[in-house]
C-alpha positions as semicolon CSV with decimal commas, in nm:
position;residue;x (nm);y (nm);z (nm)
1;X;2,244;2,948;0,386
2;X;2,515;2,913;0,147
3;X;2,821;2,688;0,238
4;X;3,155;2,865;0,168
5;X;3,412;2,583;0,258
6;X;3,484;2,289;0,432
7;X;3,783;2,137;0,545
8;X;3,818;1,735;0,682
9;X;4,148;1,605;0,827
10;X;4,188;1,228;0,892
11;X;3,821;1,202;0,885
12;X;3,738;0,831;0,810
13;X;3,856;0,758;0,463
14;X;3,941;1,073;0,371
15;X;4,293;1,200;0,484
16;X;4,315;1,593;0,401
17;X;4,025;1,785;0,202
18;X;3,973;2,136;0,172
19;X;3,744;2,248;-0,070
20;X;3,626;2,632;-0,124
21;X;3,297;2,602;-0,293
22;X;3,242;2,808;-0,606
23;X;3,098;3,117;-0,675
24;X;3,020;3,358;-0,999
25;X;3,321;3,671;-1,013
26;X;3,112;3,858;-0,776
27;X;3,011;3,583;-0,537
28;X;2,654;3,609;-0,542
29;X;2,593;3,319;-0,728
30;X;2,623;2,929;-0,646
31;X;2,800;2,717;-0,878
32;X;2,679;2,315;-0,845
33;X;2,938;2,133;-0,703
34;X;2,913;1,724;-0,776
35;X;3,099;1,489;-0,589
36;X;3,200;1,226;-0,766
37;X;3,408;0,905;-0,605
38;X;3,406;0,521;-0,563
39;X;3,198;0,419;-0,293
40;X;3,365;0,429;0,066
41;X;3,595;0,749;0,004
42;X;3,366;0,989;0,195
43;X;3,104;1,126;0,012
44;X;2,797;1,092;0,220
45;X;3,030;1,189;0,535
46;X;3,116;1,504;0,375
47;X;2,786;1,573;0,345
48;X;2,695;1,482;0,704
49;X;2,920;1,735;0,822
50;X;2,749;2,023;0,641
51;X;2,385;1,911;0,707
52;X;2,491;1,906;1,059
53;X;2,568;2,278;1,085
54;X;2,210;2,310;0,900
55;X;2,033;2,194;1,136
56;X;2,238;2,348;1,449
57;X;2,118;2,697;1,254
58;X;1,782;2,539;1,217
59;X;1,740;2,473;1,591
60;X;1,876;2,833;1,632
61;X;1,633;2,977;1,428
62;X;1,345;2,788;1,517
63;X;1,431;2,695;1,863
64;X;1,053;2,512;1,961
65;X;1,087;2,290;1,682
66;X;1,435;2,127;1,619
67;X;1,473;1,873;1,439
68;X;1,741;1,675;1,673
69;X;1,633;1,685;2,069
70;X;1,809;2,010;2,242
71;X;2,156;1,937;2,357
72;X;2,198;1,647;2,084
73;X;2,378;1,672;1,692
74;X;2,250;1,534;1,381
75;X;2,582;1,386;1,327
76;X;2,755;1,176;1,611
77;X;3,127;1,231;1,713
78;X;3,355;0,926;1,752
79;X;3,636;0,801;1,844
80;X;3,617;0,526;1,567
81;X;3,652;0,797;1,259
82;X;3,957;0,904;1,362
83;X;4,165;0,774;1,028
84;X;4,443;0,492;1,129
85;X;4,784;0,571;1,255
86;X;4,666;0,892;1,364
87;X;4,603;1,053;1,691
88;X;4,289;1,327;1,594
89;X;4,056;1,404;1,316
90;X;3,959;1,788;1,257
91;X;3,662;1,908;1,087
92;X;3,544;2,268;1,014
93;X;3,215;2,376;0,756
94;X;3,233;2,745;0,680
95;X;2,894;2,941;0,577
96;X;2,781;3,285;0,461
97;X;2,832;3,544;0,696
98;X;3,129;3,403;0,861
99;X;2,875;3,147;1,021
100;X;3,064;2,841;1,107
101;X;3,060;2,506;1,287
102;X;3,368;2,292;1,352
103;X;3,543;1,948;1,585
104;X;3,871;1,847;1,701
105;X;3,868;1,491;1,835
106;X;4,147;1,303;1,959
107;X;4,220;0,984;2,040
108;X;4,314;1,031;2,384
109;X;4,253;1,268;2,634
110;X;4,423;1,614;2,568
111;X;4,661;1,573;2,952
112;X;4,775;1,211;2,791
113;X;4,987;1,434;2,530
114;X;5,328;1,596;2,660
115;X;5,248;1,869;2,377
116;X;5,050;1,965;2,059
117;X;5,059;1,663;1,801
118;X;5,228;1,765;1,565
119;X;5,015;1,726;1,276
120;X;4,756;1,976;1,492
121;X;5,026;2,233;1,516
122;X;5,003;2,505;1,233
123;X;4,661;2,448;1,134
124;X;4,307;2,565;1,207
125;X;4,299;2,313;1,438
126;X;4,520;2,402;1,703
127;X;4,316;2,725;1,820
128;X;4,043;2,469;1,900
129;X;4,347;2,239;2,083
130;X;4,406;2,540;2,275
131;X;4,061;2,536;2,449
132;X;4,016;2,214;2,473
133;X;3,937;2,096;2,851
134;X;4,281;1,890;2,935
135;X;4,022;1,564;3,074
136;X;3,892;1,575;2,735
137;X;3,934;1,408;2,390
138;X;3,632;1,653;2,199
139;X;3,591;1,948;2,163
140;X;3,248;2,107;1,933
141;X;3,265;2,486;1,833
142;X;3,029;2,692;1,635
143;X;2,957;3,083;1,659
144;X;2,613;3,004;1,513
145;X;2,489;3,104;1,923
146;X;2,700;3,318;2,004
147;X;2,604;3,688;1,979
148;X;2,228;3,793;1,899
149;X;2,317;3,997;1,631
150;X;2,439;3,621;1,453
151;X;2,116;3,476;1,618
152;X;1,952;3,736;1,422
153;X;2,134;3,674;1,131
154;X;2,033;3,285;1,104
155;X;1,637;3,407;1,138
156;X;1,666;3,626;0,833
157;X;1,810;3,385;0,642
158;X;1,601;3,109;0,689
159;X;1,297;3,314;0,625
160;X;1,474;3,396;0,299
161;X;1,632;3,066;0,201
162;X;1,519;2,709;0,093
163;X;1,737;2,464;0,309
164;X;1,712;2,105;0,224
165;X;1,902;1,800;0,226
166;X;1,804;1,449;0,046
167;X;1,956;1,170;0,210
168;X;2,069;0,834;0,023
169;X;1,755;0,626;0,196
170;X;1,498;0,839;0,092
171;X;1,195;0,640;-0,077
172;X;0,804;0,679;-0,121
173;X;0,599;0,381;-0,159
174;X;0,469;0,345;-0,503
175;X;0,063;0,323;-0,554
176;X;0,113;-0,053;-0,602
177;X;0,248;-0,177;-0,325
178;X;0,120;0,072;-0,023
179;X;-0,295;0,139;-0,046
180;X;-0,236;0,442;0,135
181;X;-0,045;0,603;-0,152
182;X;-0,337;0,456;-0,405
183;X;-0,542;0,639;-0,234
184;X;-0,363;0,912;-0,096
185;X;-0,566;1,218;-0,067
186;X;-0,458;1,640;-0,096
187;X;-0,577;1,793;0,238
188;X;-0,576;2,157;0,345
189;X;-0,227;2,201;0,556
190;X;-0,259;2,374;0,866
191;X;0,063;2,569;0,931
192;X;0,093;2,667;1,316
193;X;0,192;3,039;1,286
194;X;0,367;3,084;1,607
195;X;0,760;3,257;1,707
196;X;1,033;2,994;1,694
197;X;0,823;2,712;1,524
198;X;0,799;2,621;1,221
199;X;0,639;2,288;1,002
200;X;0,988;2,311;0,741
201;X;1,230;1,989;0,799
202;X;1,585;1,979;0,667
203;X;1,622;1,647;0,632
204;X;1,370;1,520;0,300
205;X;1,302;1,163;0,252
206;X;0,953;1,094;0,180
207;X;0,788;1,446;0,112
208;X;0,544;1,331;-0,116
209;X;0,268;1,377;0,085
210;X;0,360;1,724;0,183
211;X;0,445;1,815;-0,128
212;X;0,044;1,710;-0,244
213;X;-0,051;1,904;-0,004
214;X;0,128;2,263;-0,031
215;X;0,026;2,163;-0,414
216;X;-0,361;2,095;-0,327
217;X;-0,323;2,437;-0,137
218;X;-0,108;2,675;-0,445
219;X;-0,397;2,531;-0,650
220;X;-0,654;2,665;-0,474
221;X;-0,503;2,998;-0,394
222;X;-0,430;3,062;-0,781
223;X;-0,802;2,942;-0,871
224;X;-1,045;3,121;-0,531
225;X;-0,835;3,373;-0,459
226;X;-0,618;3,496;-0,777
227;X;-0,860;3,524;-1,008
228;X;-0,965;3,836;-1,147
229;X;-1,323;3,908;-1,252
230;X;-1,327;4,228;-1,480
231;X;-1,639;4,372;-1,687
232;X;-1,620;4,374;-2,038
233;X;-1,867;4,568;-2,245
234;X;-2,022;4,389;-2,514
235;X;-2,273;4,569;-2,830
236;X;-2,629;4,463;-2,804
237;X;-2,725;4,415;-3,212
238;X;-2,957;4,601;-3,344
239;X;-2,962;4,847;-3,008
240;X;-2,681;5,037;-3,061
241;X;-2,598;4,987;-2,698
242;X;-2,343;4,801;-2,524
243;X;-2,393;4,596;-2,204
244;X;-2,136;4,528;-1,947
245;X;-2,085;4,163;-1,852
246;X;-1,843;4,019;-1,591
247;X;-1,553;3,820;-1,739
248;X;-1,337;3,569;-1,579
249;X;-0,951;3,646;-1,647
250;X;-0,645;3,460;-1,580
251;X;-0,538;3,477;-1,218
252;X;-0,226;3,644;-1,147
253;X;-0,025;3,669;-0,765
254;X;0,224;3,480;-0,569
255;X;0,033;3,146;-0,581
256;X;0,004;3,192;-0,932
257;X;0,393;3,249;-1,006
258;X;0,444;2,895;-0,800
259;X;0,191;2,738;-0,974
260;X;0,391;2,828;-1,312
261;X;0,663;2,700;-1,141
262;X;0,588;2,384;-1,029
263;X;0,395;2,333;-1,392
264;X;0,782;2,375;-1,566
265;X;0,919;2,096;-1,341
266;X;0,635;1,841;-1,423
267;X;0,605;1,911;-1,777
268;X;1,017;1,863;-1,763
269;X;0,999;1,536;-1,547
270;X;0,699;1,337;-1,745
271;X;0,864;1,505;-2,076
272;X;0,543;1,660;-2,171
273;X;0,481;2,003;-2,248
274;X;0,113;1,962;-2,244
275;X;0,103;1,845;-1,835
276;X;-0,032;2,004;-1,629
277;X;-0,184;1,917;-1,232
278;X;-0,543;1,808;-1,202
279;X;-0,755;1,780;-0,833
280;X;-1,026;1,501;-0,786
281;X;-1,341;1,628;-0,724
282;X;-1,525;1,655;-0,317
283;X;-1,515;1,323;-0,217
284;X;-1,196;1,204;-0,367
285;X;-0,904;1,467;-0,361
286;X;-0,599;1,330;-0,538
287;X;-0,363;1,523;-0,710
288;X;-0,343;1,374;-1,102
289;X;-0,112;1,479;-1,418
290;X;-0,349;1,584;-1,680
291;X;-0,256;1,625;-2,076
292;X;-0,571;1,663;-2,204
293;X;-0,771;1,479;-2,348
294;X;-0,524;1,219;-2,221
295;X;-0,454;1,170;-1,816
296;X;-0,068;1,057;-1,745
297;X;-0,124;0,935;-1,429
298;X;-0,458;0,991;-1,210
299;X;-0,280;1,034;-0,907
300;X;0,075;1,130;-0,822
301;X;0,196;0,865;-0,607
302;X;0,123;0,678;-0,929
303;X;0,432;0,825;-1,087
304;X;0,759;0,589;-1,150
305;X;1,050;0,585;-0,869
306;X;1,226;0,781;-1,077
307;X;0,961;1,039;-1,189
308;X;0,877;1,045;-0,810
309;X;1,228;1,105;-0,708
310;X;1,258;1,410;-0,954
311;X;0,931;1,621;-0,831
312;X;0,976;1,574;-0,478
313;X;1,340;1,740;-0,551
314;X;1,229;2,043;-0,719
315;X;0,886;2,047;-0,534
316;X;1,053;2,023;-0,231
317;X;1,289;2,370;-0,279
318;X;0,950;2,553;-0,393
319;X;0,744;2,414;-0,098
320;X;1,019;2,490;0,128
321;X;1,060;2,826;-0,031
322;X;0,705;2,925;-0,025
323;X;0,690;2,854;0,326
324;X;0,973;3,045;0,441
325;X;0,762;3,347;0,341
326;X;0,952;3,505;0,133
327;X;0,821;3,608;-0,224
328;X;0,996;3,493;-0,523
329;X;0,918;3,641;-0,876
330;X;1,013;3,311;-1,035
331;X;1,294;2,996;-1,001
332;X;1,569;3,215;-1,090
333;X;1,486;3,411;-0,784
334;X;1,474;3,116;-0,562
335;X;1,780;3,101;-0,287
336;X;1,919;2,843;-0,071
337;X;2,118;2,526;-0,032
338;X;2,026;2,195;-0,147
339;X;2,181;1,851;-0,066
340;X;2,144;1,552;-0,276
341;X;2,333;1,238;-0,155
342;X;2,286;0,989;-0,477
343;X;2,124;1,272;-0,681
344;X;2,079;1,006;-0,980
345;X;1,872;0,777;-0,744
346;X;1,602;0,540;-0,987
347;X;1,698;0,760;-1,281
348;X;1,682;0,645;-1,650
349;X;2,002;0,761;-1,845
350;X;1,796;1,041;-2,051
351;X;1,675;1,192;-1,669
352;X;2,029;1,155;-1,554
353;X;2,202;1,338;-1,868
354;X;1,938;1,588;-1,995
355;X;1,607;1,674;-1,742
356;X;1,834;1,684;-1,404
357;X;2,099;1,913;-1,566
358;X;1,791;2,093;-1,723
359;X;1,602;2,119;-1,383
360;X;1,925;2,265;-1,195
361;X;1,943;2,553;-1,464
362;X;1,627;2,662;-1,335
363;X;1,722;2,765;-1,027
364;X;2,049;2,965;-1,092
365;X;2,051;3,113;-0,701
366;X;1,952;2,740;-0,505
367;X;2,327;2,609;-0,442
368;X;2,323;2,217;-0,515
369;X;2,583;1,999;-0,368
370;X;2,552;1,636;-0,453
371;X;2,672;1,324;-0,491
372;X;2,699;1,064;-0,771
373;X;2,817;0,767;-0,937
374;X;2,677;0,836;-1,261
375;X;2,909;0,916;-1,500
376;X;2,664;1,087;-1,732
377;X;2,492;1,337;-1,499
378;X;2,819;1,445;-1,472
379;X;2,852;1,480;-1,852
380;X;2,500;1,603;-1,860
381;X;2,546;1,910;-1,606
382;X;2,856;2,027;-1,851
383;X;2,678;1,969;-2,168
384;X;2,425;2,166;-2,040
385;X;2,668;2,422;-1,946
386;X;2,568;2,446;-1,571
387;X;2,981;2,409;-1,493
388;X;3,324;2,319;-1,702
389;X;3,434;1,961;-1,604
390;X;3,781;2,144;-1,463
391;X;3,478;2,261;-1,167
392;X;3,365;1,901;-1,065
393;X;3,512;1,853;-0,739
394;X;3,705;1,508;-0,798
């Protein structure tokens, strides 16, 4: 569910921003955008405001299993952000399809003013002003609901999209210091299957053990159920005969494809083209890194907070991806919107300026917005070509 634009007026810090996220010449494909400021000018609140139409779609599109109680926001509206010295802040996120979710909130009730404010007057703003209830000071608006045909619309596209968004808090005990993640175990997931629910969340901030588990479960599908048994005819000596003997070939399918996948971003992430996943045996299930004859790490949650951080990203957008149902022939086919708030979190500089950037390029159709305060992921992502610096969004 690609964003398209979003607009903030006297929004806490941030005083006017429009910004008109960037596409390829024909608009089919998502540039990165990176958000790069000091800390307090608005980052993570710019953010908030586009998660929170996410998840209003969400709820639309899977409407017995929201991820914010019926009725209720992901993002609260207040008084209190309403920028100094002014009397309203405005706030509108644009999305694909002409999907879009937008506030007006003032500072008093709309009958306290004699007229439109005058810094509502001439902008997008002032059709919301117009029907506003005059014993109100809010005022929420969204065509997300409104016709089924849009209703509709939101289903398809979340059964074709990855949508996920990384907060700033988002963590997973290391192996060291939690015995639950030392010993964490892959299980079989049980997915309910019924209309309007779903198991996918939005909001991502400690999917490891998901993650091991879609992974225990893309494993098995590629080795039971995609491999292909063929016979091969082989000469008897001395007979003149040939016999025909079943042969076990590579497996090929869907699970397979993610399994390739998934196998780029962890040989990328531990910087070792050799990786590759391993599963304990019966009685002890963990999901290791194996570069044989060497083992990197026996079990994943053994991984550094940086390593960690990395393949629950990009793990993440194929889990989420997979599960949507749709069928991707590889990354580059992968679509959706993906929000990183601190997207350098517990990185070393060489994960910051070469195997993020690197990562991104893989998935040319996944539309990243994300924040930072590292000056050379920034660099990295236009070294690596991914965007010129004039497209960093200041």
């Amino acid at each position: 569910m690609y964003s398209k634009r979003i607009q903030l007026v006297n929004y806490g810090p941030i005083e006017k921003l429009d910004i008109e996220f960037p596409f390829d010449i024909d608009g089919q494909i998502p540039k990165p955008v990176v958000l790069v400021g000091e800390n307090g000018s608005g980052k993570s609140i710019l953010l908030s405001h586009i998660v929170n139409g996410l998840i209003a779609a969400k709820g639309v599109a899977f409407q017995e299993t929201p991820e914010v109680e019926s009725g209720k926001v992901y993002k609260l509206r207040s008084s209190e952000y309403i920028m100094p010295e002014h009397e309203h802040y405005f706030a509108r996120v644009d999305f694909e399809d002409g999907l879009h979710v937008s506030e007006l909130r003032l500072r008093r009730n709309k009958m306290d003013y004699s007229d439109v404010p005058i810094e509502i007057s001439g902008i997008r703003a002032e059709s919301m002003w117009k029907t506003m209830e005059p014993n109100t000071n809010d005022h929420y608006a969204s065509n997300i609901t409104t016709t089924e045909a849009q209703k509709t619309k939101i289903k398809e596209i979340f059964s074709t999209n990855c949508v996920l968004y990384f907060p700033f808090d988002r963590s997973e005990d290391p192996a060291w210091l939690n015995e639950e993640s030392l010993t964490a175990q892959a299980q079989h997931m049980h997915l309910k299957q019924l209309a309007g629910s779903t198991e996918r969340k939005v909001i991502a901030s400690s999917p490891l053990h998901d993650n091991q588990n879609w992974l225990f479960s893309v494993i098995y599908d590629q080795a039971v159920l995609e491999t292909r048994i063929a016979p091969v005819r082989f000469p008897v000596t001395g007979e003149g005969e040939a016999v025909s003997l079943p042969v076990r070939l590579g497996p090929t399918g869907n699970a397979t494809t993610i399994y390739q996948i998934a196998l780029r971003v962890a040989r990328n992430v531990t910087n070792n083209q050799n990786a590759r996943f391993g599963i304990g045996p019966r009685n002890n299930r963990v999901v290791s890194l194996e570069a044989d004859p060497l083992t990197i790490v026996p079990n994943i949650f053994q991984l550094s907070s940086g390593e960690t951080s990395l393949l629950n990203l990009f793990l993440s957008i194929l889990r989420d991806s997979d599960q949507s149902g749709s069928t991707f022939s590889g990354a580059d086919s992968i679509r959706g919107v993906v929000l990183v708030d601190e997207i350098d979190l517990h990185l070393h500089t060489v994960h910051q300026y070469e195997v993020l950037p690197r990562l991104i390029q893989m998935f040319p159709k996944v539309q990243f917005i994300a924040t930072t305060h590292s000056p050379l992921f920034v660099l990295g992502v236009c070294a690596a070509g991914v965007f010129t610096k004039g497209e960093v969004c200041p």
